[in-house]
C-alpha positions as CSV (number, residue, x, y, z in Angstrom):
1,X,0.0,0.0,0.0
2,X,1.4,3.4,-0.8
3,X,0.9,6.5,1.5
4,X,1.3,9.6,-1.0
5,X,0.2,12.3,-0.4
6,X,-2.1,15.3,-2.7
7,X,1.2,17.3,-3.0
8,X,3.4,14.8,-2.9
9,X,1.4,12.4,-6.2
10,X,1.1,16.4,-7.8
11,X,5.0,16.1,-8.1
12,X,5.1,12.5,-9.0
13,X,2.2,12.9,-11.8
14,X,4.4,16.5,-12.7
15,X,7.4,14.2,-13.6
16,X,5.7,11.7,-15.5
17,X,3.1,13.5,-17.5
18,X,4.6,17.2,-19.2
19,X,5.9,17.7,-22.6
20,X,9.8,16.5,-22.1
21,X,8.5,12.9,-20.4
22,X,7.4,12.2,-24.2
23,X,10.5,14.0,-25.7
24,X,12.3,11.7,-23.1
25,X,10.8,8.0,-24.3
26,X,9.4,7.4,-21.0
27,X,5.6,6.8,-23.1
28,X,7.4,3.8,-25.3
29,X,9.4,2.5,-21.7
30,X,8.1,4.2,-18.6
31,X,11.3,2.6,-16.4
32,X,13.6,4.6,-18.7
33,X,15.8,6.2,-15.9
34,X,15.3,9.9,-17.2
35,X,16.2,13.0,-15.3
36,X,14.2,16.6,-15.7
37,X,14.9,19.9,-14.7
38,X,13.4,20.4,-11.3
39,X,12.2,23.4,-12.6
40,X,9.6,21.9,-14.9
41,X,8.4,19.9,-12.8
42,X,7.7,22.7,-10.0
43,X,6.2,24.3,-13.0
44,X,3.7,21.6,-14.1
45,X,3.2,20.2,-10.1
46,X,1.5,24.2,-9.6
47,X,3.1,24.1,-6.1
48,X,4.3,27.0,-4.8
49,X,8.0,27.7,-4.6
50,X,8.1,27.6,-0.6
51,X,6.4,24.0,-0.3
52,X,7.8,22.3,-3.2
53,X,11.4,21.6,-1.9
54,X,10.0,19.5,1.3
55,X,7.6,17.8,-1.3
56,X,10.5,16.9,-2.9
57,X,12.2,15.9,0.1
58,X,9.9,13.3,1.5
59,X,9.6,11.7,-1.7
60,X,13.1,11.5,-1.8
61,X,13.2,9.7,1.9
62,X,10.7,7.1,0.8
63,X,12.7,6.4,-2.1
64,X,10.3,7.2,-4.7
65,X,12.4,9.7,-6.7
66,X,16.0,10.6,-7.2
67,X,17.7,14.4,-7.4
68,X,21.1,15.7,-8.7
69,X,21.6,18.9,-7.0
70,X,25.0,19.5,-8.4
71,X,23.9,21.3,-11.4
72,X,26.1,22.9,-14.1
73,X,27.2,25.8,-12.5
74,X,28.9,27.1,-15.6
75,X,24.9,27.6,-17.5
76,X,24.7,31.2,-16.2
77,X,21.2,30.3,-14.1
78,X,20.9,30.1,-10.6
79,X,22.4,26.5,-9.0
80,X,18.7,25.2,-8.3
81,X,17.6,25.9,-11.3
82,X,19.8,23.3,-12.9
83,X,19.3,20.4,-10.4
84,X,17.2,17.6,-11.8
85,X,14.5,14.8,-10.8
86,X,14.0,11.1,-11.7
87,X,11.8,8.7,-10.3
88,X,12.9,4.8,-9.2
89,X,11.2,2.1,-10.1
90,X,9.3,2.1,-6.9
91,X,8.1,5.8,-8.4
92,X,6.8,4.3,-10.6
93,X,5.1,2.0,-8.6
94,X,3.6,3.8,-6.2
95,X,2.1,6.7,-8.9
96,X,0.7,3.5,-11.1
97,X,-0.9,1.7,-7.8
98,X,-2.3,5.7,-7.2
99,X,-4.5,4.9,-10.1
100,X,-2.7,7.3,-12.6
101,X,-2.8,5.4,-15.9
102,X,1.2,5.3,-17.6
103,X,0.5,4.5,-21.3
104,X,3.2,2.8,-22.7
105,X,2.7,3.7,-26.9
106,X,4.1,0.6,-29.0
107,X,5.9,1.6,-32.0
């Protein structure tokens, strides 16, 4: 049984359904171990700047996504706005068993 919760599957749902999942592959393999730019995903998730980085956090400690805070500092943008998101298999998972449907497009 998962234990998501609204914000927490708005992030998860954020990662796996915006325009650079498809650009990514994840809709012909949805275990392809793609990254985004945290960014986007705040974006598409609609949560607000101040409550998105704990999001991210606790779905971090249950294992159900992975970050890269390093960044290329060399981009000219500030440091956060170059870290990145991927979810683990577990992820996905936990945001199938939340009844979002993945749909995995067969070429």
């Amino acid at each position: 049984m998962i234990n998501l919760t609204e914000k927490e599957l708005a992030v998860m749902k954020a990662f796996a359904d915006n325009e650079y999942t498809a650009m990514e592959g994840m809709y012909n393999d949805p275990r392809i171990k793609s990254s985004q730019w945290m960014f986007t995903i705040k974006d598409y998730s609609e949560l607000s700047d101040s409550s998105f980085p704990g999001v991210v956090g606790s779905l971090v400690k249950k294992g159900y996504v992975f970050t890269d805070t390093e960044g290329d500092k060399n981009m000219g943008m500030k440091v956060q706005d170059t870290w990145t998101m991927g979810m683990t298999d577990k992820g996905f998972d936990a945001l199938q068993e939340s009844g979002f449907e993945i749909i995995i497009q067969k070429d």
